[in-house]
C-alpha positions in Angstrom: 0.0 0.0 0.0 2.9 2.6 1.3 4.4 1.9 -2.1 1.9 0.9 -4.8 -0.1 3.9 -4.0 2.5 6.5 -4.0 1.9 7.7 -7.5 -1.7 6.1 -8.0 -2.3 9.2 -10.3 1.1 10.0 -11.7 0.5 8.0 -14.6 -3.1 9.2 -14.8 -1.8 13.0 -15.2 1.1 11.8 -17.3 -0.4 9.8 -19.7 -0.8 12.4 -22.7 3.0 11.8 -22.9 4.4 15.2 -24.7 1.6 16.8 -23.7 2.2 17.1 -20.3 4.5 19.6 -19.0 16.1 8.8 3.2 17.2 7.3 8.1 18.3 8.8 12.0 19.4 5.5 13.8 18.0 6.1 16.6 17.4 3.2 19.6 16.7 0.1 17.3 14.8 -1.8 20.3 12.1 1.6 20.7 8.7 1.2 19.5 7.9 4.5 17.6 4.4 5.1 17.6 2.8 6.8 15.0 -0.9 7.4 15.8 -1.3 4.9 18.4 0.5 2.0 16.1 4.3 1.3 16.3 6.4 0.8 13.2 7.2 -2.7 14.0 3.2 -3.5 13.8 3.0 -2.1 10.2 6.6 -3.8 9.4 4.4 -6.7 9.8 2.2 -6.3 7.9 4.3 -5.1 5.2 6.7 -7.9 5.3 5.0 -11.3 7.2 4.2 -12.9 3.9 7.3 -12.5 2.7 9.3 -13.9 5.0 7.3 -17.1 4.5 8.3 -17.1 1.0 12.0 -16.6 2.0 12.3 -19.2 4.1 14.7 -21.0 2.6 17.1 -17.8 2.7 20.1 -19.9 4.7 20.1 -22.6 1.8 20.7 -19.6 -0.3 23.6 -18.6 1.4 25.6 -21.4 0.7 24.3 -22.3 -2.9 25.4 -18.6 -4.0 29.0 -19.6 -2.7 29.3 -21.9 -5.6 28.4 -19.5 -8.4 30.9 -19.5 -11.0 30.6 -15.9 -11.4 32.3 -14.7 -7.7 35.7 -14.3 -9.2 38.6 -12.0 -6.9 37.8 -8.7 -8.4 34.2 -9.3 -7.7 35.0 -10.1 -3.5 37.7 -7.2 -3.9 34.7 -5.0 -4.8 32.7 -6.1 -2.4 34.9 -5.7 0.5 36.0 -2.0 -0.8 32.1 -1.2 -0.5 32.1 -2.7 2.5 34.6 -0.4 4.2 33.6 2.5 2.6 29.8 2.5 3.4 29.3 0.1 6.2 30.7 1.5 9.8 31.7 -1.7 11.6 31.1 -0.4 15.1 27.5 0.9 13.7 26.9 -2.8 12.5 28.3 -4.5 15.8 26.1 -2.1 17.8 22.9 -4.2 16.6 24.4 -7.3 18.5 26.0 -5.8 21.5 22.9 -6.2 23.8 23.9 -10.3 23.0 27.4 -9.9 24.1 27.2 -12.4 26.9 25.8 -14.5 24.5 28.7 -14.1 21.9 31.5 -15.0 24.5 29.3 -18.2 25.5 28.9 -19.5 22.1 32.7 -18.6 21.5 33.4 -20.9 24.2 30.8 -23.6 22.4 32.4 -23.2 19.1 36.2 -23.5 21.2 34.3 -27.7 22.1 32.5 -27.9 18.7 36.2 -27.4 17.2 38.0 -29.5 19.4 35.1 -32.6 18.6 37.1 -33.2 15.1 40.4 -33.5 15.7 39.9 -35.5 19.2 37.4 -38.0 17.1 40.7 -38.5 14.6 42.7 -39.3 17.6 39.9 -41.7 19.3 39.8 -43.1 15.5 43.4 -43.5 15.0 43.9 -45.3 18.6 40.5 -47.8 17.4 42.6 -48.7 14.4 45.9 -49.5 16.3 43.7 -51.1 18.9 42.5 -52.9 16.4 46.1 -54.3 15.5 46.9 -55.7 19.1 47.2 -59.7 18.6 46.4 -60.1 22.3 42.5 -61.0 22.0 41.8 -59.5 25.8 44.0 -56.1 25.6 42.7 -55.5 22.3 39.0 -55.7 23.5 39.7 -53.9 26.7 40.7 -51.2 24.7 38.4 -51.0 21.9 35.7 -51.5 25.0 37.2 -47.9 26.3 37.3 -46.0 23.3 34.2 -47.5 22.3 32.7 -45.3 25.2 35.3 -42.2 25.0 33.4 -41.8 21.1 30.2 -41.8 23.1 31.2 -39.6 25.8 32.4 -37.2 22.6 29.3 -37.5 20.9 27.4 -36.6 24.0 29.9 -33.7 24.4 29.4 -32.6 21.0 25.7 -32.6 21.0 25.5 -30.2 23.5 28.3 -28.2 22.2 26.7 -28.2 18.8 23.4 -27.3 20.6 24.7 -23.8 22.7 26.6 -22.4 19.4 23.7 -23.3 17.7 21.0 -21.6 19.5 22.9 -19.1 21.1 24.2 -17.6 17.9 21.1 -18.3 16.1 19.4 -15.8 19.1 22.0 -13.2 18.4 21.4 -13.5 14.5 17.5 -12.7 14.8 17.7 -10.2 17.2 20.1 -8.4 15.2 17.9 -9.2 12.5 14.8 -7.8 14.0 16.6 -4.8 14.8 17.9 -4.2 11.4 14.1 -4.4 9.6 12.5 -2.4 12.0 15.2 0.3 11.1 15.2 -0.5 7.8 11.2 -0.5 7.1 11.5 3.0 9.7 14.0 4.5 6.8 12.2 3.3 3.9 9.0 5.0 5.6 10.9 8.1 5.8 11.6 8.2 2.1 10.1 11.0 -0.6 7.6 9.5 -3.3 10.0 10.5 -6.1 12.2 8.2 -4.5 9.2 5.1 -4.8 8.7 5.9 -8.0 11.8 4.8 -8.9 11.9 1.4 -10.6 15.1 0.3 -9.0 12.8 0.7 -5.7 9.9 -1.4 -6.6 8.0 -3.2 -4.3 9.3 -6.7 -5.1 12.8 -5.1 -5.0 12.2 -3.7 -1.2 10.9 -6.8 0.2 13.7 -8.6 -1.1 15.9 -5.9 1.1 13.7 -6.5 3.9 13.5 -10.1 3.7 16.5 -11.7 2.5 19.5 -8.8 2.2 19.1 -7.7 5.7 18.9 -12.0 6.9 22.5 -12.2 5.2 23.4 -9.4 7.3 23.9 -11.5 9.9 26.4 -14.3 8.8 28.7 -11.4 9.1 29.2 -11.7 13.0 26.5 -14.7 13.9 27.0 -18.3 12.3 29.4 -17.3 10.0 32.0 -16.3 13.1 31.4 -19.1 14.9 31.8 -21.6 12.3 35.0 -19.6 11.8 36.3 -20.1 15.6 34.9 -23.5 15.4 37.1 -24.5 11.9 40.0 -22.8 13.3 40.6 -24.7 16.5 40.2 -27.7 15.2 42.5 -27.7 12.7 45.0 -26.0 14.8 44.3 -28.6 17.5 44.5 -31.6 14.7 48.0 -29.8 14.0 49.5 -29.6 17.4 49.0 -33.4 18.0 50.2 -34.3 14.3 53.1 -32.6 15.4 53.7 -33.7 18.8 52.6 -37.5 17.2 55.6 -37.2 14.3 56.7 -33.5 13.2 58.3 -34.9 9.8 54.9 -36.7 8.9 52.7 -33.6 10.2 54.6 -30.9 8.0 54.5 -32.7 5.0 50.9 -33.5 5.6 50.4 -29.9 6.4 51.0 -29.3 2.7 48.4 -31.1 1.6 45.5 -30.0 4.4 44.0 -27.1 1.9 43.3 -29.7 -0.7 41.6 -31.4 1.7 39.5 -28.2 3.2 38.8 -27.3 -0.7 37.1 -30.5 -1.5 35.0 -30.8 1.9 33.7 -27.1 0.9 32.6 -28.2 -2.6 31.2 -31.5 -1.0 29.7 -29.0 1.2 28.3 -26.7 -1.3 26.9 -29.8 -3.2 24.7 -31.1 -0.9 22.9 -27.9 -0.7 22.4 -28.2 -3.8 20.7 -25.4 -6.0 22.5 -22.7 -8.0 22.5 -19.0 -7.5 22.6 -17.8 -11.1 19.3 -19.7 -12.1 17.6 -18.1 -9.0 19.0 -14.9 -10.2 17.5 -15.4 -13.7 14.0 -16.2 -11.7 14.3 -13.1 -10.4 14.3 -11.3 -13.3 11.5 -13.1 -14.8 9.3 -13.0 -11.7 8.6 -9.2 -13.2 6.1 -11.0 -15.6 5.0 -13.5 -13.5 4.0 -10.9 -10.9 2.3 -8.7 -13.2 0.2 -12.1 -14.3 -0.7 -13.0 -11.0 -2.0 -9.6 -10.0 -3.6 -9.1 -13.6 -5.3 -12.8 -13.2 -9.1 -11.1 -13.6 -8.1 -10.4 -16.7 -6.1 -13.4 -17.8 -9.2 -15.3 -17.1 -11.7 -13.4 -18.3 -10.1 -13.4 -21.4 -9.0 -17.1 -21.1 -5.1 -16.0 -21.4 -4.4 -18.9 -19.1 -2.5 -20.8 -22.4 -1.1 -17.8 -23.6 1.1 -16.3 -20.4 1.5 -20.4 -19.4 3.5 -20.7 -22.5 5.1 -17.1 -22.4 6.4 -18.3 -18.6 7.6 -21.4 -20.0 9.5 -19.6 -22.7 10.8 -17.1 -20.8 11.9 -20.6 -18.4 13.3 -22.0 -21.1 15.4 -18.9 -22.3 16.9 -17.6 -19.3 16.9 -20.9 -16.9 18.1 -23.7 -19.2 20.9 -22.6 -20.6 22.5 -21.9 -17.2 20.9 -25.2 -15.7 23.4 -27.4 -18.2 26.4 -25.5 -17.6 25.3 -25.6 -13.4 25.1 -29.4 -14.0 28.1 -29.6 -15.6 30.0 -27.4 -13.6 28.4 -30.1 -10.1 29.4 -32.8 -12.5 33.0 -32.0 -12.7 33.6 -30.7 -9.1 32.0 -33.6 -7.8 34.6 -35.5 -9.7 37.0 -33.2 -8.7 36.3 -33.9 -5.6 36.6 -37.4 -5.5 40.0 -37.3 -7.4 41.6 -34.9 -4.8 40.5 -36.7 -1.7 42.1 -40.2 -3.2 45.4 -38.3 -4.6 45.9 -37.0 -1.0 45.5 -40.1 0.7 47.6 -41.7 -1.7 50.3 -39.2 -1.0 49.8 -39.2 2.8 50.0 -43.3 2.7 53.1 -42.9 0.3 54.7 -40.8 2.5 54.0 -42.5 5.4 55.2 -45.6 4.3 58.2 -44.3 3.1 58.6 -42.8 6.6 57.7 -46.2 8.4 60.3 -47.8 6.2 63.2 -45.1 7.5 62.4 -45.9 10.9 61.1 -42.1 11.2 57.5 -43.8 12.0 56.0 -46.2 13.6 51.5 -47.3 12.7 50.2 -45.5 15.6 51.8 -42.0 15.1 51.7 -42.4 11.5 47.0 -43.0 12.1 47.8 -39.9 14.7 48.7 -37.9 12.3 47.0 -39.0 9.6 43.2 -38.5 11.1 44.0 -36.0 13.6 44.9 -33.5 10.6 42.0 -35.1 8.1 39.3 -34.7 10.8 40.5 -30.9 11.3 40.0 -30.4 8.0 37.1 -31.7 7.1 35.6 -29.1 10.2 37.4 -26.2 8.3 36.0 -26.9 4.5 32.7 -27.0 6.3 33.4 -23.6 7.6 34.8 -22.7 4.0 31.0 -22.0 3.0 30.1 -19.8 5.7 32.9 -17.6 4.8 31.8 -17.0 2.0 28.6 -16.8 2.7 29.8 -13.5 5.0 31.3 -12.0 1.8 27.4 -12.2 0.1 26.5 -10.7 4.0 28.8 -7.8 3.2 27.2 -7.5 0.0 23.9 -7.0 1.3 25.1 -4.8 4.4 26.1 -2.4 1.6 22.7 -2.4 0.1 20.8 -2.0 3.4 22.8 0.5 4.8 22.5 2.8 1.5 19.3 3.4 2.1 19.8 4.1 6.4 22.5 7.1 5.7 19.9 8.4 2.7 18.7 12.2 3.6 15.9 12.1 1.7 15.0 15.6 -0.2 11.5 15.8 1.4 12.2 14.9 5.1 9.4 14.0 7.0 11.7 13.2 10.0 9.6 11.4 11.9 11.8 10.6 14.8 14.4 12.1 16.8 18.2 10.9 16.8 17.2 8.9 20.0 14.5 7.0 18.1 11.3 8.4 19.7 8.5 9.9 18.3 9.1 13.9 17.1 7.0 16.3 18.2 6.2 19.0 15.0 7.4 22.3 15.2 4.3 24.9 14.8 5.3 27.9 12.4 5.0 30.9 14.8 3.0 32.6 11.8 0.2 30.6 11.0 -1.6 29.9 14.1 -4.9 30.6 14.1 -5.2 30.8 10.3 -7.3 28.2 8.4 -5.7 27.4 4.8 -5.3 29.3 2.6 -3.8 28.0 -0.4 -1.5 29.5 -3.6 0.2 27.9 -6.5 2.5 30.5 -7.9 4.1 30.1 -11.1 4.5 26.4 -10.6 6.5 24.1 -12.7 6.4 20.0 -12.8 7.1 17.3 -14.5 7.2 13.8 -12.1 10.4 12.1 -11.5 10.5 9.5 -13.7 9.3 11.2 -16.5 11.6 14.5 -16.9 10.1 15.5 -19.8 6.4 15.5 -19.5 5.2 18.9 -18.2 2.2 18.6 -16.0 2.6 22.2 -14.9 4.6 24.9 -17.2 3.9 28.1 -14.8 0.2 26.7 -12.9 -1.1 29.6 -10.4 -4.1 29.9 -8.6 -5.3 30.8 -5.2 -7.6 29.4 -2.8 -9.0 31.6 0.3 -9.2 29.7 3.7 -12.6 28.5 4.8 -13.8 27.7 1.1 -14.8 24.3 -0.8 -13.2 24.8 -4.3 -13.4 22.3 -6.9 -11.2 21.4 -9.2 -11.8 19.9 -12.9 -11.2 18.8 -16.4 -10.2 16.3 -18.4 -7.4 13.1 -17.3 -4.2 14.0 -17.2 -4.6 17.7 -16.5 -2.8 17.8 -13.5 -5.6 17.6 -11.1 -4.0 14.8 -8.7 -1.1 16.7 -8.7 -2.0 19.6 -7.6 -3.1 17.4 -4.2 0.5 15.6 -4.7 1.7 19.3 -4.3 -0.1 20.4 -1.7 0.8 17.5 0.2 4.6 17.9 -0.6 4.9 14.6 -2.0 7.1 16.4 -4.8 7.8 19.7 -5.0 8.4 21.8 -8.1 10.7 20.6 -10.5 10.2 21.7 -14.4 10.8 19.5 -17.3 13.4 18.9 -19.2 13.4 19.1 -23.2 13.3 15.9 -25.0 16.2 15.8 -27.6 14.9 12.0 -28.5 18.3 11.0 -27.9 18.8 7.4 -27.7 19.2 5.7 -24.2 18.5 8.6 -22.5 17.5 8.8 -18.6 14.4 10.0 -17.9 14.7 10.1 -14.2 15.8 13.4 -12.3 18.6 13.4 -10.5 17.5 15.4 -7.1 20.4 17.4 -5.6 20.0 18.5 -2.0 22.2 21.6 -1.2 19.8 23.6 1.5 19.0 26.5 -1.0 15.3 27.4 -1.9 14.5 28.4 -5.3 11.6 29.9 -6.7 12.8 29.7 -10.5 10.3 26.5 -10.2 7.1 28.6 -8.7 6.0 28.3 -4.8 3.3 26.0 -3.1 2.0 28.3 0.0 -0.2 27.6 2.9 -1.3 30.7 4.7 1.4 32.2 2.9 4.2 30.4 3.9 6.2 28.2 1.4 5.4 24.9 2.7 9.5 24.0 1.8 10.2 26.2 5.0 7.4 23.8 6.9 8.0 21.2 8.9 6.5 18.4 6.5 5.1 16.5 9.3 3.5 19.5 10.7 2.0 20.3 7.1 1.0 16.7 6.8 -0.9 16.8 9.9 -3.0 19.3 8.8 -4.1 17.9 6.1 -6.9 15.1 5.9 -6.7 13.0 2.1 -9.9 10.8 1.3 -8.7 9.5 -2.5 -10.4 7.4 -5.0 -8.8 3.9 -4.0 -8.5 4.6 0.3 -6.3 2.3 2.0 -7.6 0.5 5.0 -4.9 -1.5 6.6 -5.4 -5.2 8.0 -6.6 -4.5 11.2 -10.1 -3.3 12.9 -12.4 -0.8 11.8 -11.9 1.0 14.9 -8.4 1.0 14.5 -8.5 2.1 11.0 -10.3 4.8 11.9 -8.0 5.7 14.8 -5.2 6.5 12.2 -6.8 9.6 11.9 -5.8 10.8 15.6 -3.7 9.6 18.0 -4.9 8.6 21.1 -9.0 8.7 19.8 -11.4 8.3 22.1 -14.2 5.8 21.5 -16.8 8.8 21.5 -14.6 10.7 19.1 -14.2 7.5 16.6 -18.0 6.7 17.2 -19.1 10.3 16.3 -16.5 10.3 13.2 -18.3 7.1 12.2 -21.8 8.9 12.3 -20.7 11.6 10.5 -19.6 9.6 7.8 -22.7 8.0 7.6 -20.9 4.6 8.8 -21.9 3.6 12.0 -25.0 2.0 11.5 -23.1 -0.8 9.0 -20.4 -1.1 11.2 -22.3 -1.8 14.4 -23.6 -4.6 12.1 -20.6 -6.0 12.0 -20.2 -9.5 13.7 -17.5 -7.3 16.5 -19.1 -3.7 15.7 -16.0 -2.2 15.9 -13.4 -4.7 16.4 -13.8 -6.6 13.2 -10.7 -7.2 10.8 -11.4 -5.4 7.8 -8.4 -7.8 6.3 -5.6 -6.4 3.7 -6.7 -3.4 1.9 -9.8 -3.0 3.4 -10.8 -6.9 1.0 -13.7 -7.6 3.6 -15.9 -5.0 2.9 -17.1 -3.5 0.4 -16.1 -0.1 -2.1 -18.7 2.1 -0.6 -18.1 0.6 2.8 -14.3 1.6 2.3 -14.7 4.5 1.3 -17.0 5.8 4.1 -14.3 4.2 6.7 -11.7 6.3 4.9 -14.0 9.6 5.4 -14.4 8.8 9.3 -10.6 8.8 9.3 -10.8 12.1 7.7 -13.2 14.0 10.1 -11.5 12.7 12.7 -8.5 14.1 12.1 -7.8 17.7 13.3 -7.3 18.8 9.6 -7.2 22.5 8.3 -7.1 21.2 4.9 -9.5 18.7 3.4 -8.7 16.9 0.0 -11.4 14.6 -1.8 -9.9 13.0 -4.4 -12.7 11.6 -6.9 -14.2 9.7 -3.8 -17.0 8.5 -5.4 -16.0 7.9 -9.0 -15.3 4.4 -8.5 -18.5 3.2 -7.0 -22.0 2.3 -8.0 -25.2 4.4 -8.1 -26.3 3.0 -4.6 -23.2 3.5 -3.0 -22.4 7.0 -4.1 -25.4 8.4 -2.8 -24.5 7.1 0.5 -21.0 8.3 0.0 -22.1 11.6 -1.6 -24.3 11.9 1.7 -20.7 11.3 3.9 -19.0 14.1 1.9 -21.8 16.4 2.3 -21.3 15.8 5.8 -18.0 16.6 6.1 -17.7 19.4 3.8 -20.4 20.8 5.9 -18.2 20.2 9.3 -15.4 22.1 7.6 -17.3 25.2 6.8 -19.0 25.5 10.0 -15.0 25.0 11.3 -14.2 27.5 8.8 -11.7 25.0 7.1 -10.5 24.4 3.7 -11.9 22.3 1.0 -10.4 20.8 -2.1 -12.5 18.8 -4.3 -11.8 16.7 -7.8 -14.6 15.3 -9.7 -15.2 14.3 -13.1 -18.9 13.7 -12.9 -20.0 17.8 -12.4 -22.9 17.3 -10.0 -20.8 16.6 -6.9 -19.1 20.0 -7.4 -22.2 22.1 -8.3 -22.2 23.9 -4.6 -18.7 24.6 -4.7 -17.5 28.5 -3.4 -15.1 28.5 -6.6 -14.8 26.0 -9.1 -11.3 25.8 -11.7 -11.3 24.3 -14.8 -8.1 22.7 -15.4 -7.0 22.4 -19.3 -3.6 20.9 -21.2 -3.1 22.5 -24.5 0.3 20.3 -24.9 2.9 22.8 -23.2 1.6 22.3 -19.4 -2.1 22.5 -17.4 -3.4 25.8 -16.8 -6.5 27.1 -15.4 -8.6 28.1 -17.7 -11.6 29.4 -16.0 -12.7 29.8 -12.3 -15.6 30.8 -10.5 -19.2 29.4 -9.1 -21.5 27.1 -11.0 -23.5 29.9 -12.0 -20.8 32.4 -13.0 -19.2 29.3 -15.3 -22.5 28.7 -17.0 -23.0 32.2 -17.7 -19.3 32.3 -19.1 -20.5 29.5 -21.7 -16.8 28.7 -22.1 -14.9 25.0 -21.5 -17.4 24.2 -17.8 -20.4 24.4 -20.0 -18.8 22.2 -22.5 -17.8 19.8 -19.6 -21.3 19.7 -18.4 -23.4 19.2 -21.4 -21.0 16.4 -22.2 -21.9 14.9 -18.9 -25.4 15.6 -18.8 -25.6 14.0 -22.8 -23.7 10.5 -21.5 -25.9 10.7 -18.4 -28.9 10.6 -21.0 -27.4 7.9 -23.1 
């Protein structure tokens, strides 16, 4: 919703094409509230599905070691980006509350580490145990280290059990922490910023869901492993050597072989290849856009035709790289196998030709041998996590982008500590009402430069009065309630040279200057630039075409409005929005789920929620976005009836009043009404004034009306 209804009507007043003219870190564990919800509540919401549908994100982490494409330069980059945008103390900071924890499962991976070398020596002393001719001694002390392997698995177990866990808690704290900052930056963004392809939906929830879950290998399992890996092959070394030093150092030469093979065998039986699930990510553009447009594919029984279009798109991108991923398994696997044998073969040649020199003897020659192959086989397990942390870096880059982002239009909802900001009042507007000027404004929207919307739009609206604004789609209506709203602010277009490849996004530059060489947006005659945007969006109460209601109760959704609502206040909003009686019919009244988007009830229903919010918030400024263009007959008279209401309210409050309607009967009682008009070089008004001052003008409103009145007759 925060994203797919940023710029609902951007396209809408950019269509005619040439026609048209970032996050404080404050305390990661504080629940911000932000009208009586906290941030963490509606990071849930925006993100619980997906984490189902990410579940597998650790198996990830190890196929993606094994894509062919992670050459030296690539980690080099990595690690530069790393350093250069990631502040290692700022990342450690979201674990320290676990230190305890750390040093505990340090001291778990320190036994988990020891477990592999100490099992080569129990299996070295079974095999010479095993070589006693004395039937008694040799079952005596088979007998014993039959039980020392038990007393090490037992060991183990529990060893593996505290790393495990106790890591595993640090990981999703840290985890937890990081999302709730990361969905409390991403909140804090500008809409020009959403609009941005690069920042689509499915693109943020990956961030949210995956990146910021690779995050932690960089100090949770990924460290541990490491501890663990390094102990016991140390340990494995240090009795090699104090077993037979010759044997052990020429061993010792062969012990990365041995940790590169248990990787791949590692890698392997995870199975999966990171390229292919990169090329499903591409394609799952299309197979989003089918699943969301699936009214459509059925009712024009498409289901063959985008079946077979995802199959060839399959086929294209995913087969090619599935031969040369089995080939590549193929030939490691083999690789694999040929390596292990060729070391063996040199550790028994060597050893033999040790034994023969009287340099060795079969017990310290299995010593040496096992200790040292057990350690390694714990280190190429290990291998995988490592660089695993290099993709955690990776995404740590990503993530943290977007926390030391100043966005151009700063909300700033919080302060540096993490709690909730209070506004700061302009000294010069209190007690005024909202008045509203566009002076000399300039637009075009951010990802489309060069369509003007506005080309020099003025116009001025005195406090207290319900003016209505109209004309055709794509005449900048919307965006004069995008303005207003400081969504965007003034930015002209650019002139389209047609040359090839060009970008058609605007690069915003923030340097602290105001300029008016784009025109001004003014409330009470203040630029609403020098505002505090939270202040100015306070003020201002939106009811649009498509409201939003959020998965939760209708009380709650109506509590949005104001924070802290009584249950008199919400009831009386609900009455005045003709929307209490339907509600109270509710199984719950009140308390019942309205589900995501507002799905379990219907249009008109929504929408007469969506106007409760509205009247109960303490607004200045009112904005009806086409509130009633979407429904039925039935269900706009009862709507119509809820505007009337509240447009009635904000008279007798002496409020302001901003209407947009295409059908002309909802804006017939209007104090001013402006005709909005795009000749092909930017929307101007055209003509302004009451219903019956328009008529009389028998100019573009006349036209707009018999048209409406002639397709009402149809």
């Amino acid at each position: 919703a925060l994203v797919g209804g940023a710029h609902e009507h951007a396209d809408d007043d950019a269509r005619t094409g040439k026609g048209l003219a970032s996050v404080e870190n404050g305390n990661s564990g504080t629940s911000n509230a932000t009208n009586g919800h906290s941030v963490e509540t509606t990071y849930e919401e925006f993100a619980g599905s997906v984490e189902k549908e990410k579940e597998e994100v650790d198996d990830d982490t190890h196929t993606q070691s094994t894509d062919t494409g992670d050459l030296n330069e690539e980690d080099k980059q990595i690690e530069e980006d790393f350093k250069k945008h990631v502040d290692k103390k700022r990342l450690k900071a979201y674990s320290s509350p676990e230190q305890c924890y750390f040093f505990c499962g340090l001291i778990a991976c320190f036994c988990t580490g020891l477990a592999w070398p100490i099992c080569g020596v129990l299996f070295a002393l079974m095999l010479s145990a095993m070589s006693i001719l004395d039937y008694d001694v040799a079952r005596t002390w088979t007998e014993w280290l039959a039980a020392a392997f038990g007393l090490l698995a037992v060991a183990d177990i529990v060893a593996q059990y505290f790393q495990t866990y106790l890591f595993e808690v640090i990981g999703e704290r840290m985890t937890r922490r990081i999302r709730t900052d990361y969905f409390r930056s991403l909140v804090r963004q500008d809409m020009g910023w959403f609009d941005d392809p690069a920042n689509a939906l499915g693109v943020l929830t990956s961030r949210l869901a995956v990146d910021i879950k690779l995050i932690r290998l960089t100090v949770g399992q990924g460290t541990g492993s490491t501890v663990s890996s390094l102990t016991a092959l140390l340990a494995g070394f240090i009795i090699a050597l104090i077993a037979a030093w010759q044997f052990a150092l020429a061993f010792l030469a062969t012990m990365p072989l041995l940790a590169m093979t248990e990787a791949i065998n590692w890698a392997l039986m995870k199975g999966g290849d990171s390229a292919s699930k990169k090329k499903l990510g591409e394609i799952s553009g299309a197979f989003g856009e089918y699943v969301n447009g699936i009214r459509e594919v059925q009712s024009f029984s498409l289901e063959e035709v985008v079946t077979s279009d995802i199959a060839e798109l399959l086929q294209e991108k995913i087969l090619v790289i599935a031969k040369k991923a089995a080939v590549f398994r193929g030939i490691s696997a083999g690789s694999v196998q040929f390596i292990q044998l060729g070391v063996y073969a040199l550790a028994f040649y060597i050893g033999a030709r040790l034994i023969d020199d009287g340099l060795l003897d079969f017990e310290s020659f299995n010593l040496v041998l096992w200790s040292m192959a057990f350690g390694a086989s714990g280190m190429g397990m290990a291998a995988n996590w490592v660089a695993a942390a290099a993709k955690g870096k990776a995404a740590a880059v990503r993530v943290f982008e977007l926390f030391d982002r100043t966005p151009p239009i700063d909300s700033k909802p919080w302060n540096d500590d993490g709690s909730p900001r209070d506004m700061a009042v302009p000294s010069d507007v209190n007690g005024k009402k909202g008045e509203i000027e566009f002076r000399n404004v300039k637009f075009a929207y951010p990802t489309r430069k060069t369509a003007r919307v506005f080309d020099g739009l003025s116009l001025k609206i005195p406090s207290g009065q319900t003016a209505a604004l109209i004309g055709s789609s794509g005449s900048g209506k919307s965006t004069v309630m995008a303005l207003l709203e400081r969504f965007y602010d003034p930015v002209a277009a650019v002139v389209d040279r047609g040359d090839k490849g060009e970008d058609e996004r605007i690069e915003i530059v923030i340097d602290g200057k105001l300029s008016d060489s784009n025109g001004v947006v003014m409330v009470d005659g203040v630029d609403i630039r020098k505002m505090d945007v939270k202040y100015l969006r306070n003020a201002i109460a939106l009811v649009g075409q498509e409201p939003v209601l959020f998965d939760a109760s209708v009380r709650e959704n109506i509590a949005f409005g104001k924070d802290g609502a009584s249950e008199e206040e919400i009831i009386s909003a609900a009455k005045t929005a003709n929307a209490h009686e339907f509600i109270s019919n509710f199984d719950g009244g009140y308390d019942y789920n309205v589900g995501s988007r507002g799905k379990k009830v219907s249009g008109g229903q929504k929408q007469r929620i969506a106007i409760a919010r509205a009247v109960l918030k303490e607004h200045r400024i009112l904005l009806l976005d086409e509130a009633t263009s979407a429904l039925d007959n039935e269900s706009e008279k009862l709507v119509q009836a809820s505007l009337d209401n509240l447009i009635a309210e904000n008279k007798a409050h002496d409020r302001t009043t901003i209407i947009i309607a295409h059908r002309l009967s909802t804006v017939r009682n209007a104090d001013c009404i402006y005709v909005f008009e795009n000749a092909g070089d930017g929307a101007v008004v055209v003509e302004s004034g009451n219903h019956k001052e328009l008529i009389a003008l028998n100019g573009k409103y006349k036209a707009l009306l018999d048209a409406t009145m002639q397709s009402t007759e149809d």
